[in-house]
KENU-295651 format. One record per residue (C-alpha): residue in three letters; residue number from 1; x, y negated, z negated. Coordinates in nm, 4 decimals. Example, Ala and Ser with C-alpha at 12.3 -4.5 7.8 and 13.67 -1.06 7.14 Angstrom:
BEGIN
("ALA", 1, (1.2300, 0.4500, -0.7800))
("SER", 2, (1.3670, 0.1060, -0.7140))
This chain:
BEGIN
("UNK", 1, (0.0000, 0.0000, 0.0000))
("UNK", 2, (0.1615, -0.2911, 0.1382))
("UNK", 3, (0.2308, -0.6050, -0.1213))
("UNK", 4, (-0.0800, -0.8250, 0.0143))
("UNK", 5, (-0.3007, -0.5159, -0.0204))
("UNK", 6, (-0.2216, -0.4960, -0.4046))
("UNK", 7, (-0.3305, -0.8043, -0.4387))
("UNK", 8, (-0.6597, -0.7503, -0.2934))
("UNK", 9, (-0.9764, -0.7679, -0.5163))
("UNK", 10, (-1.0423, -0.3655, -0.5839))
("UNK", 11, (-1.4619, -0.2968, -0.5900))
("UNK", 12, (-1.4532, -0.0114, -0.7942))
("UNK", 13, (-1.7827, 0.1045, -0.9588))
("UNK", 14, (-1.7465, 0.2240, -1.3337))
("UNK", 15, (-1.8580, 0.5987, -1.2330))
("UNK", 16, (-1.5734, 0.5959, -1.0299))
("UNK", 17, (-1.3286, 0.4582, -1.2648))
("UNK", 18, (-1.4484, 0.7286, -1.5155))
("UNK", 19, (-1.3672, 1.0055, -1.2554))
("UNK", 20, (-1.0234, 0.8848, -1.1898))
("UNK", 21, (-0.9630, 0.8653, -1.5921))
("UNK", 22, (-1.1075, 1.2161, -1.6228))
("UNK", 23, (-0.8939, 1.3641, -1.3009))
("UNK", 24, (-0.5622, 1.1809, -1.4563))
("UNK", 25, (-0.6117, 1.3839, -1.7630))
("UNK", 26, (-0.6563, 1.7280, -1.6209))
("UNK", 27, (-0.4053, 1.6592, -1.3947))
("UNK", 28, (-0.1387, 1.5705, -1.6411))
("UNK", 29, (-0.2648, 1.8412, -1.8837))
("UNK", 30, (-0.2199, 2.1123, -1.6160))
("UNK", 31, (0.1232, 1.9614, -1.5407))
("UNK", 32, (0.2515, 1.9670, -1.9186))
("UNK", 33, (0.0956, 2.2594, -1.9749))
("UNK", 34, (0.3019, 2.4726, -1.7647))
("UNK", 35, (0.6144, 2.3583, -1.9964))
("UNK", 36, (0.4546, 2.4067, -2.3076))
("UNK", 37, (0.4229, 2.7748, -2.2070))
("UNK", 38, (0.7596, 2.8231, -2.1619))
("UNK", 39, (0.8171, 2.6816, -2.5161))
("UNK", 40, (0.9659, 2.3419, -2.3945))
("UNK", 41, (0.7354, 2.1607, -2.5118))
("UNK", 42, (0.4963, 2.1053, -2.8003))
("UNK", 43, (0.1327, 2.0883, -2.7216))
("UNK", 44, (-0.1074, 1.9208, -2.9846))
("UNK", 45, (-0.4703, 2.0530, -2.8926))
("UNK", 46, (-0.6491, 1.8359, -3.0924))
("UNK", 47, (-0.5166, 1.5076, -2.9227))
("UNK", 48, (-0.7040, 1.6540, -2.5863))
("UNK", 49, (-1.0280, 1.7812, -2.7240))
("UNK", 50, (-1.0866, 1.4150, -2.8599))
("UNK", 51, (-0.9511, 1.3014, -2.5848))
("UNK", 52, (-1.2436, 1.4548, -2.3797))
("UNK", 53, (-1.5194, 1.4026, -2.6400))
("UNK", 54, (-1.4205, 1.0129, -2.5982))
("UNK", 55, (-1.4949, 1.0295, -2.2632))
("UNK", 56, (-1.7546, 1.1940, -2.2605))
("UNK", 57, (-1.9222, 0.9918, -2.4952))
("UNK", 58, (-1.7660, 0.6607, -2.2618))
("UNK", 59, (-2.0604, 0.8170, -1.9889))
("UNK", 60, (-2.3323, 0.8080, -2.1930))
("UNK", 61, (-2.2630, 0.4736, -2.3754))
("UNK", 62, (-2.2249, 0.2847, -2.0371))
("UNK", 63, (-2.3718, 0.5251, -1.7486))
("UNK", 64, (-2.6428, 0.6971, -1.9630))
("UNK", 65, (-2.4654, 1.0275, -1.8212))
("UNK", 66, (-2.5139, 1.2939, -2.0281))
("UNK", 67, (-2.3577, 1.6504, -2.0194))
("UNK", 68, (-2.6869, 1.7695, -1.8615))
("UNK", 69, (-2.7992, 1.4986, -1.6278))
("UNK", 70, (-2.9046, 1.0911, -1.6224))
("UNK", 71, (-3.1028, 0.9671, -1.8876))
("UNK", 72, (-3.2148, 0.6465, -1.9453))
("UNK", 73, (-3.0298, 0.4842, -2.1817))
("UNK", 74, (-3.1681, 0.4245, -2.5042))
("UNK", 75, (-3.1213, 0.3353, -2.8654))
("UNK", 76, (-3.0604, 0.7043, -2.9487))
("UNK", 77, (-2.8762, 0.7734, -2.6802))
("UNK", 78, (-2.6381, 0.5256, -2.7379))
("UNK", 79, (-2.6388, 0.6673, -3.1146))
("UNK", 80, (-2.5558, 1.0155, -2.9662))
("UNK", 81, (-2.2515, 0.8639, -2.7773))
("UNK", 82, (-2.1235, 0.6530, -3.0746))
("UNK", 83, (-2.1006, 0.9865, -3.2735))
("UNK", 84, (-1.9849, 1.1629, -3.0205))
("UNK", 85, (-1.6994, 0.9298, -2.9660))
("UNK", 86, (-1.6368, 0.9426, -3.3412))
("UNK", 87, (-1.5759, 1.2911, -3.3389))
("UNK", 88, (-1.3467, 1.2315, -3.0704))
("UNK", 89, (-1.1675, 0.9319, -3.2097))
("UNK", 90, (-1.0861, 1.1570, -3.5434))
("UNK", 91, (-1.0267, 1.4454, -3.4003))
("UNK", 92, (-0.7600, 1.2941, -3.1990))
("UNK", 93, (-0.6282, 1.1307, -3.5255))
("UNK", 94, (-0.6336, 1.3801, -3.7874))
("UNK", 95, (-0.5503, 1.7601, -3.6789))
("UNK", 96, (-0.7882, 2.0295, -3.7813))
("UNK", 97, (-1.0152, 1.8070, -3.9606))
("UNK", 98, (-1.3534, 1.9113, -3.7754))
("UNK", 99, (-1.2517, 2.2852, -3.7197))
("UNK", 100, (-1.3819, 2.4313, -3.4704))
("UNK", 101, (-1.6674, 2.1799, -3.4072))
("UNK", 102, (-1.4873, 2.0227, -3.0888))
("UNK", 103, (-1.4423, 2.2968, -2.9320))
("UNK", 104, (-1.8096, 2.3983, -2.9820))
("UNK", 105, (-1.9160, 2.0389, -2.8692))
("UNK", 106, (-1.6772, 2.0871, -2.5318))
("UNK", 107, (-1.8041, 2.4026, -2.4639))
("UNK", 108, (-2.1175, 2.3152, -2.4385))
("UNK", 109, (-2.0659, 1.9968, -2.2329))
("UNK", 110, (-1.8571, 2.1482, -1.9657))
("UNK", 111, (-1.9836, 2.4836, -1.9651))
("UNK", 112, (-2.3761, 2.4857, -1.9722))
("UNK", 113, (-2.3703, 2.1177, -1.8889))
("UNK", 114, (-2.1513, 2.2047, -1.5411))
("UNK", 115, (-2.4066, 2.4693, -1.4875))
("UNK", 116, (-2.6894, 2.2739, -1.5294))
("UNK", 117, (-2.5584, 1.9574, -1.3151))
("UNK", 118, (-2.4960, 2.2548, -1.0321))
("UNK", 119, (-2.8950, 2.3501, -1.0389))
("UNK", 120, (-2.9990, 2.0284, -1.0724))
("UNK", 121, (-2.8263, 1.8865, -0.7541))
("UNK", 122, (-2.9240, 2.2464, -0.5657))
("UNK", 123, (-3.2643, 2.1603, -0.6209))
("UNK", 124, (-3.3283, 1.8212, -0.6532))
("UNK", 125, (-3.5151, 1.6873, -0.3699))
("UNK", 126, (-3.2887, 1.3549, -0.4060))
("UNK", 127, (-2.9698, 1.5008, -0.3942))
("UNK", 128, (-2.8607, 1.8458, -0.1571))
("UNK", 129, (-3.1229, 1.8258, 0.0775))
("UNK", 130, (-3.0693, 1.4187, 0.1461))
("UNK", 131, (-2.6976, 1.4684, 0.1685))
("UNK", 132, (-2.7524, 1.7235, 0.3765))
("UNK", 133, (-2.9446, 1.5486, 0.6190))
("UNK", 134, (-2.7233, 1.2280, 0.6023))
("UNK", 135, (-2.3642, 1.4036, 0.6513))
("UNK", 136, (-2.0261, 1.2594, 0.6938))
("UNK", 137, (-1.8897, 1.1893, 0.3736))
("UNK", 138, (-2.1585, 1.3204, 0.2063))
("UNK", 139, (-2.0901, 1.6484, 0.2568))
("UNK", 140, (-1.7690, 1.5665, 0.1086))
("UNK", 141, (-2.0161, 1.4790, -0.1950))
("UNK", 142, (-2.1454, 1.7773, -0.1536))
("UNK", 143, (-1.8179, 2.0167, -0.1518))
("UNK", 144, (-1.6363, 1.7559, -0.4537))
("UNK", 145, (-1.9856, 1.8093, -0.6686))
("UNK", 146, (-2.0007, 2.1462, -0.6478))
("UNK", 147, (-1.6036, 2.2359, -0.7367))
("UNK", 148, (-1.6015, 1.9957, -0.9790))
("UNK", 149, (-1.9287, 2.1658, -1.1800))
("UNK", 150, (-1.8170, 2.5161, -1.1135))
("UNK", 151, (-1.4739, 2.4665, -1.2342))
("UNK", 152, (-1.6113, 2.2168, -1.5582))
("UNK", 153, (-1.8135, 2.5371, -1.6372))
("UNK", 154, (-1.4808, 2.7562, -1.5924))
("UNK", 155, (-1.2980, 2.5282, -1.8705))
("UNK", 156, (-1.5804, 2.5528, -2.0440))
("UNK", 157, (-1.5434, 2.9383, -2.0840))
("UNK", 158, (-1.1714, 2.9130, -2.1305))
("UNK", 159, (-1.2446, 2.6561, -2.4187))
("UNK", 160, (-1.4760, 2.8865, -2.5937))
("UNK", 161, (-1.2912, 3.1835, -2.5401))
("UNK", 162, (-0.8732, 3.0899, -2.5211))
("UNK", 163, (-0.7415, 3.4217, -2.4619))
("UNK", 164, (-0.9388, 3.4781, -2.1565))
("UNK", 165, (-0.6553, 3.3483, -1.8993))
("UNK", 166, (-0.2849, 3.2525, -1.9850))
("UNK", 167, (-0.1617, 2.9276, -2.0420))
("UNK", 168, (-0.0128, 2.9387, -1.6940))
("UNK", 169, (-0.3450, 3.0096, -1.4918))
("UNK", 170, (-0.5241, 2.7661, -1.7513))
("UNK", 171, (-0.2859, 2.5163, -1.6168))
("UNK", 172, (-0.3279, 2.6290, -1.2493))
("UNK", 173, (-0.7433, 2.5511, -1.3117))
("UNK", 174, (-0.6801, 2.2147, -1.4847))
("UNK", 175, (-0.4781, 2.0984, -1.2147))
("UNK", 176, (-0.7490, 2.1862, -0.9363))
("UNK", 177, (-1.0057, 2.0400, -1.1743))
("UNK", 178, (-0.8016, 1.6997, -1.1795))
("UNK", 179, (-0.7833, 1.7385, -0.8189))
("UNK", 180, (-1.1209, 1.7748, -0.7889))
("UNK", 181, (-1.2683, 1.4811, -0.9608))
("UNK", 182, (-1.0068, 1.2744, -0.7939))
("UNK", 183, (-1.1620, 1.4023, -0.4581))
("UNK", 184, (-1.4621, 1.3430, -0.6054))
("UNK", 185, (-1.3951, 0.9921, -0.7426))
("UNK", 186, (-1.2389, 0.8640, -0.3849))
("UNK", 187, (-1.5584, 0.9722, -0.2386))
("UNK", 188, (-1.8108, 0.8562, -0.4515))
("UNK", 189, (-1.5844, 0.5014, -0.3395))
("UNK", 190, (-1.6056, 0.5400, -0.0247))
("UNK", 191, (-1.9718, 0.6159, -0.0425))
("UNK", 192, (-2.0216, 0.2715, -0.2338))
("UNK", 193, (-1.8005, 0.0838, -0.0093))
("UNK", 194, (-1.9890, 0.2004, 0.2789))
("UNK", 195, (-2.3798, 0.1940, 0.1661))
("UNK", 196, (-2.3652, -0.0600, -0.1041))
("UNK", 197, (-2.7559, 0.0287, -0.1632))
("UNK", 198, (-2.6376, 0.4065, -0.3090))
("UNK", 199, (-2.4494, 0.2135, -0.6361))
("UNK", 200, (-2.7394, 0.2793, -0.9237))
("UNK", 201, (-2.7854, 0.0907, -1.1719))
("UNK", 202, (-2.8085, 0.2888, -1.5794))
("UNK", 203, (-3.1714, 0.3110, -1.5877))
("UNK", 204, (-3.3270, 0.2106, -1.9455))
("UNK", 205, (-3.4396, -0.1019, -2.1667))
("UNK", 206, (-3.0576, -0.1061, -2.3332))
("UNK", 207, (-2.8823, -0.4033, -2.2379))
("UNK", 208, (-2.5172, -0.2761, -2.3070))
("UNK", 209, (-2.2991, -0.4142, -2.0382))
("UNK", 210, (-1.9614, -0.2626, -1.9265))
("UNK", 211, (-1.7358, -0.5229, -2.1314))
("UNK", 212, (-1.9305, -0.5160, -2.4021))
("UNK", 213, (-1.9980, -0.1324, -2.4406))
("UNK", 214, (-1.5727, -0.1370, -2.4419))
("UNK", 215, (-1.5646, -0.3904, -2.7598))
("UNK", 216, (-1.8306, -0.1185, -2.8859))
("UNK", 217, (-1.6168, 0.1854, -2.8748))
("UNK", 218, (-1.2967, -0.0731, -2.9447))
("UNK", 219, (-1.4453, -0.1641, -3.2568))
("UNK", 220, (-1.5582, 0.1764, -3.3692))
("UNK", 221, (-1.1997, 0.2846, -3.2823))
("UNK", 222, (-1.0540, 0.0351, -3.5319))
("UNK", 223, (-1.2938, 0.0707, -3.8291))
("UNK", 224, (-1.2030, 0.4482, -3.7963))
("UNK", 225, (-0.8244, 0.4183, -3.7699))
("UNK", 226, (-0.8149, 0.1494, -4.0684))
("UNK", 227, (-1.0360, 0.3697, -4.3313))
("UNK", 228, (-0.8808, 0.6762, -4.2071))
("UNK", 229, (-0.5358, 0.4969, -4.2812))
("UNK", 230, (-0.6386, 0.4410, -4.6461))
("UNK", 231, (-0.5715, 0.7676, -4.7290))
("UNK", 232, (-0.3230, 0.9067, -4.4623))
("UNK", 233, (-0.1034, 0.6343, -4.6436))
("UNK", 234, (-0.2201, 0.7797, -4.9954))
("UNK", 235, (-0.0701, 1.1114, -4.8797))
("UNK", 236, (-0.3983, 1.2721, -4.8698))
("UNK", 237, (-0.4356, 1.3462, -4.5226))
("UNK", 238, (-0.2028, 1.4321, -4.1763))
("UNK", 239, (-0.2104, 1.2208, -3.9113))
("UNK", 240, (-0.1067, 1.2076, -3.5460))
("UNK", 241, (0.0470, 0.8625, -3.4863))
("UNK", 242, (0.1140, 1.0287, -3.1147))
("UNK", 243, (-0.2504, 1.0933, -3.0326))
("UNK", 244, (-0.3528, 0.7643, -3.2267))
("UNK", 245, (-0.0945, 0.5466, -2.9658))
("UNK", 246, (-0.2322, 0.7563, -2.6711))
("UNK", 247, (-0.5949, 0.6962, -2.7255))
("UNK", 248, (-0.5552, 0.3236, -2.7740))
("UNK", 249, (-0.3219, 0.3287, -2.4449))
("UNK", 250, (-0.6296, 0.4592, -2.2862))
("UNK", 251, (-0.8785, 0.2007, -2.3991))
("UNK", 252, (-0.6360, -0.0656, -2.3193))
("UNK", 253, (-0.6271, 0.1215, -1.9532))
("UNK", 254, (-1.0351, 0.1153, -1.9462))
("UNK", 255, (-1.0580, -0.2310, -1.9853))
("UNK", 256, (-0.7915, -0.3334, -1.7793))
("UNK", 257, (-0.9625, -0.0507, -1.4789))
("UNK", 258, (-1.3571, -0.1716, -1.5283))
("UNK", 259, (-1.3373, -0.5526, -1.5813))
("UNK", 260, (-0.9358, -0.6761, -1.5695))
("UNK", 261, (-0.8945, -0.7571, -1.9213))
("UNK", 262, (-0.5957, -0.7317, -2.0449))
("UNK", 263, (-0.4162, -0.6764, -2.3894))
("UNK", 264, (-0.2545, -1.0622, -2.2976))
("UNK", 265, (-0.5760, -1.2065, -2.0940))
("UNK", 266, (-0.8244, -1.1862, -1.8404))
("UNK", 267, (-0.7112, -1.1034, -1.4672))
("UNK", 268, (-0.8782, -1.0516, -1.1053))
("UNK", 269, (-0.9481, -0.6760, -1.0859))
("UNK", 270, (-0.6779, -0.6031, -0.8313))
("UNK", 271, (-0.5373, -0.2981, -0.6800))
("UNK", 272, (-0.2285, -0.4131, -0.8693))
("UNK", 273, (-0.4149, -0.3731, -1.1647))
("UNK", 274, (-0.5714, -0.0336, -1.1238))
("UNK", 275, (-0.2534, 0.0949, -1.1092))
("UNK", 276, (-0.1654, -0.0863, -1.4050))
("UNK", 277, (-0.4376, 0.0717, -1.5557))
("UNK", 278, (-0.3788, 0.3861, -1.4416))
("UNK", 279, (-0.0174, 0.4217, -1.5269))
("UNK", 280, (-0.1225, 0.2748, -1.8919))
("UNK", 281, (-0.4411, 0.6115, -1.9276))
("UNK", 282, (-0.1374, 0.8267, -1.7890))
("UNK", 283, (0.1209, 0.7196, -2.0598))
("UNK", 284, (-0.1897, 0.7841, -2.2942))
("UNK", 285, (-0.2563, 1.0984, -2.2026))
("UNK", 286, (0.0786, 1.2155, -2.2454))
("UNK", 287, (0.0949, 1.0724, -2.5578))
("UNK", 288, (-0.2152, 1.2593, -2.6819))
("UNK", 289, (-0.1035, 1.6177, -2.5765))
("UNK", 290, (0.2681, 1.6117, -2.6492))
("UNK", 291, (0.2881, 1.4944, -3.0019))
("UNK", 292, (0.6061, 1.2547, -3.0373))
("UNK", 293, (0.7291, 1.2139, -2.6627))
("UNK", 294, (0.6494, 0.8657, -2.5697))
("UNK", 295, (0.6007, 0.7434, -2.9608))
("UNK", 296, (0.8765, 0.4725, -2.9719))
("UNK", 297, (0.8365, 0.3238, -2.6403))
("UNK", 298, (0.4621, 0.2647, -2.6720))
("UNK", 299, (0.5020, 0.1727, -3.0255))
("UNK", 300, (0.7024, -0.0976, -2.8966))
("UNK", 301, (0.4819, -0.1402, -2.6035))
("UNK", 302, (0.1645, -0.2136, -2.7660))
("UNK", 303, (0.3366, -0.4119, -3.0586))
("UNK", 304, (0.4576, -0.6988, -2.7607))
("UNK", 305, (0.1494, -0.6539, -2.6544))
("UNK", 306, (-0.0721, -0.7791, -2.9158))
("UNK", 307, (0.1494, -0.9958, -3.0320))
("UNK", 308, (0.1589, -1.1912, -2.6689))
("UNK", 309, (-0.2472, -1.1374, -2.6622))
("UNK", 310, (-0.3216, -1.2561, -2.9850))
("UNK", 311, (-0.1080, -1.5874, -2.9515))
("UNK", 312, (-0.2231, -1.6479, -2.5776))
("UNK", 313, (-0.5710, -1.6472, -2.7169))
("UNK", 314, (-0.5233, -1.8560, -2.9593))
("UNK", 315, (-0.3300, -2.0863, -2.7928))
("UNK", 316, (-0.6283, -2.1397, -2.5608))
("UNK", 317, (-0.8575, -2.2074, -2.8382))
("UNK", 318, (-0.6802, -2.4402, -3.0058))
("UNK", 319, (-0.5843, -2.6477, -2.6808))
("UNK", 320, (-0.9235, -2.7989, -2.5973))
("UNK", 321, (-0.9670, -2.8465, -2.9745))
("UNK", 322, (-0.6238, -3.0561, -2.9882))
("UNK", 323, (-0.7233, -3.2282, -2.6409))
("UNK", 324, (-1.0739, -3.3096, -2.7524))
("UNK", 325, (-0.9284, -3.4730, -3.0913))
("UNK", 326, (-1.0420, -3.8564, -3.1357))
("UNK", 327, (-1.3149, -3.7865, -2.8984))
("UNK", 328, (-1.7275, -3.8501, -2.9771))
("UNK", 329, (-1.8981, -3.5398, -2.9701))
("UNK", 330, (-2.2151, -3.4375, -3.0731))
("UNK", 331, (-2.2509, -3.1754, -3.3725))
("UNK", 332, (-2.1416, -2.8057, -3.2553))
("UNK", 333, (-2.3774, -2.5183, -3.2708))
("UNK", 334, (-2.2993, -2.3346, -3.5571))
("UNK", 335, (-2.3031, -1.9841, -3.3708))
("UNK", 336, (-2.0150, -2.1708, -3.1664))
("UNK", 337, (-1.8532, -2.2175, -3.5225))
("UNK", 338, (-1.8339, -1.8677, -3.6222))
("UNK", 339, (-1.7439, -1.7634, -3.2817))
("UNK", 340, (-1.4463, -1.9824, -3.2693))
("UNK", 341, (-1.3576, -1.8365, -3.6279))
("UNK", 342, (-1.4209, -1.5043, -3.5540))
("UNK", 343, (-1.1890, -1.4877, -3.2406))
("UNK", 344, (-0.8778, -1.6838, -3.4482))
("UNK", 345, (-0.9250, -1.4024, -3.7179))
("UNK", 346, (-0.9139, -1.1574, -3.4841))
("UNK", 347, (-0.6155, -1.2777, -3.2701))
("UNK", 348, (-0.4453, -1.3558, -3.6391))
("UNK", 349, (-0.4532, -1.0013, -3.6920))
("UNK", 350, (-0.3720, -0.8678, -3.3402))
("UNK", 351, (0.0016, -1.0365, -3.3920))
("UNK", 352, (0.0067, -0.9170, -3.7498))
("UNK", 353, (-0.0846, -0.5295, -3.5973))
("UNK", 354, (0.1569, -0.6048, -3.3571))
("UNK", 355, (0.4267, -0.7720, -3.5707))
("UNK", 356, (0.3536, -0.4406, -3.8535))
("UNK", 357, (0.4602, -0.1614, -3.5308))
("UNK", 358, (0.7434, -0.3462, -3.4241))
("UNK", 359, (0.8922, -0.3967, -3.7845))
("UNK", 360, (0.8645, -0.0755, -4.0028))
("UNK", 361, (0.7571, -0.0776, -4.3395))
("UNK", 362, (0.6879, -0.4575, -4.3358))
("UNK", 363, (0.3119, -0.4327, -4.4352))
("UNK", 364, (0.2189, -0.1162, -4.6037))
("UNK", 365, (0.0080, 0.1508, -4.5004))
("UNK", 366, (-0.2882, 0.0874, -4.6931))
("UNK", 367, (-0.2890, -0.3271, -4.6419))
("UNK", 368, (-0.2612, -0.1942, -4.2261))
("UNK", 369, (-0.5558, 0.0414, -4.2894))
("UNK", 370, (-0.7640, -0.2350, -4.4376))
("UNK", 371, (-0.6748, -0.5283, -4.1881))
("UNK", 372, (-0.7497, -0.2763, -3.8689))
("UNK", 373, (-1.1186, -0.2035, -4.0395))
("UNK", 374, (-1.1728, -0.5681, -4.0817))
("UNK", 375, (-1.0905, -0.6274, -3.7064))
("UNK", 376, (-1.3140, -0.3786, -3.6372))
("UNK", 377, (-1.5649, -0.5221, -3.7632))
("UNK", 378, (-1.5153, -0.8237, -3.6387))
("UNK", 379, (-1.5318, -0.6766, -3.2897))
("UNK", 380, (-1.9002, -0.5330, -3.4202))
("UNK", 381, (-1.9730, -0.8839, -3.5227))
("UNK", 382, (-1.8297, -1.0544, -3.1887))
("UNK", 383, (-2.1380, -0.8131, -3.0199))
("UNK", 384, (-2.3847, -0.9584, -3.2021))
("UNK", 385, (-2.2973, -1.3259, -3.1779))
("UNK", 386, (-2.3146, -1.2676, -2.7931))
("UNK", 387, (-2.5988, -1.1376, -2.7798))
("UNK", 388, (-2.6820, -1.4466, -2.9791))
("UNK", 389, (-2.5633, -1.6448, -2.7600))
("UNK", 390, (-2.7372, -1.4859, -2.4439))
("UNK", 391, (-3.0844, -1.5456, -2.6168))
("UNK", 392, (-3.0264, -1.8849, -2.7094))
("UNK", 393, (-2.9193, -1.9503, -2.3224))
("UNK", 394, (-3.2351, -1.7972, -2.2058))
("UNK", 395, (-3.4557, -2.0075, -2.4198))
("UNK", 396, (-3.2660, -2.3039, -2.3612))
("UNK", 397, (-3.3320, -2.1920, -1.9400))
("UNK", 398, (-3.6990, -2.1290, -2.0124))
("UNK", 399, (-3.7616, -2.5117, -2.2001))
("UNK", 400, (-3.5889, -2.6207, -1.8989))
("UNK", 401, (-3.8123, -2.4939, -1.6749))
């Protein structure tokens, strides 16, 4: 891709982005794998089954795509998914907590949920028999659908039941299952990019854009990794501060893939950027499976990062403030207030997180565990103000009119 074309803005639905976060994991697990059985390499389970849960649960919070088909998206659905990515949030973090719960949860998702996604698009009136009949690259819908469910149902099996295959010919079927929803993925793109009409909107009275759906899980994220850091620092649980790195790498990649924000600022959703993005979820996968490989750089990594981020942003809220000083205003909104204070706290404690990675030891454990929770909720709170701020917009529009 020449250097113009990287530059280009990249029209990339969220489905799609999903797919190519989903592919970039099996692909890199079926990769790794295939050293790990050799005994070069050590192999932390637990860091891919949350892995998977979390993105799982990322369909259903933002697509309304369940396991088992579309459903509208609802209040309880979105409940479902915020559990779901819980359990895949701490199972990454803290190995063996949940047993053999996600394993149960994944089996069911790929396995019975692959089978029934095959049926459904068999005999859905909407789906085979209209691709069918339209052709070109919807038979290549056709062909990536129907590998990707029958091998989803394969892993499934191989989940429940480990034995069944070698860790060799598990990593032979994870890397045609990457391959697959990659094929898939491209398709699906170039189905969008030619009939714009086929994109479809999540269906349901739950008005959860993309961004904010990513401060969602963000937010969960922290509140979980600052309680559960209250007692890993107590000594009264383990912790994986590999799989912990990866799966923030990996949100970081999400936004940056879906709507071009950045750890250090907004930017036009390039090519360049998706594979910005892409190479940040592929770092974070690695760092998931293989416990301790890519610790130190990332730790480093994400440390400039927020750092950078958190004094950008506050740097351009304090600018207009110092600009606009001596001028008449009129009073400001007090929802403006405590936005304005929320997003300084929150960028104050982005450069301490940051400042804390970089320099060992310099806050303790359980002060980190409590500031992350805090910004957590914060992010929670950020939700609500903006939704706030939405309905006092659309009041404001309708006494206009």
């Amino acid at each position: 891709m020449a250097g113009r074309d990287l530059l280009k803005r990249a029209e990339i639905g969220f489905d799609v982005v999903v797919l190519l976060v989903a592919g970039a994991t099996m692909l890199i697990t079926g990769t790794l794998l295939f050293p790990v059985a050799a005994g070069l390499l050590p192999y932390y389970e637990n860091g891919l089954y949350g892995l998977l849960l979390f993105i799982f649960a990322l369909q259903m919070i933002t697509l309304g795509r369940t396991p088992f088909g579309d459903a509208p998206r609802s209040k309880a659905l979105l409940a479902t998914g915020c559990a779901i990515a819980a359990t895949g949030i701490v199972t990454c973090f803290i190995p063996d907590i949940f047993s053999r719960v996600p394993r149960i949860i994944l089996s069911i998702c790929f396995g019975p949920g692959s089978v029934a996604l095959l049926l459904q698009m068999i005999f859905s009136r909407d789906k085979l028999p209209k691709w069918r009949k339209c052709g070109g690259v919807f038979l290549h819908l056709i062909a990536g659908c129907t590998v990707v469910y029958i091998l989803s149902a394969l892993i499934g099996l191989l989940i429940f039941r480990q034995n069944l295959l070698s860790t060799s010919i598990t990593a032979v079927v994870a890397l045609l299952s990457g391959t697959s929803l990659i094929y898939l993925a491209v398709t699906l793109h170039r189905i969008y990019t030619a009939y714009p009409e086929a994109v479809r909107e999540p269906e349901g009275d739950l008005d959860l854009p993309i961004d904010r759906a990513m401060i969602l899980l963000t937010g969960i994220f922290m509140v979980l990794l600052g309680l559960l850091l209250v007692p890993v620092s107590l000594g009264r649980l383990p912790f994986s501060g590999s799989a912990q790195i990866g799966l923030l790498m990996i949100i970081l990649a999400l936004q940056m893939l879906s709507t071009g924000s950045s750890p250090i600022g907004p930017f036009p959703r390039t090519w360049l950027m998706i594979i910005v993005g892409l190479s940040f979820a592929s770092l974070g996968v690695i760092s998931c499976i293989i416990p301790g490989l890519l610790v130190s750089p990332l730790t480093v990594l994400i440390g400039v990062l927020n750092i950078l981020g958190g004094g950008l942003m506050l740097k351009r809220i304090f600018t207009p403030m110092i600009k606009g000083a001596g001028r008449e205003t009129g009073p400001v909104p007090a929802i403006l207030v405590r936005l304005n204070l929320v997003q300084v706290t929150m960028n104050v404690v982005s450069i301490m997180f940051g400042t804390s990675m970089l320099v060992h030891n310099l806050i303790p454990g359980l002060v980190i565990g409590v500031i992350l929770a805090a910004n957590g909720g914060l992010l929670l709170y950020l939700m609500r103000i903006m939704y706030v701020i939405d309905a006092m917009k659309k009041e404001a529009g309708r006494s206009a009119v």
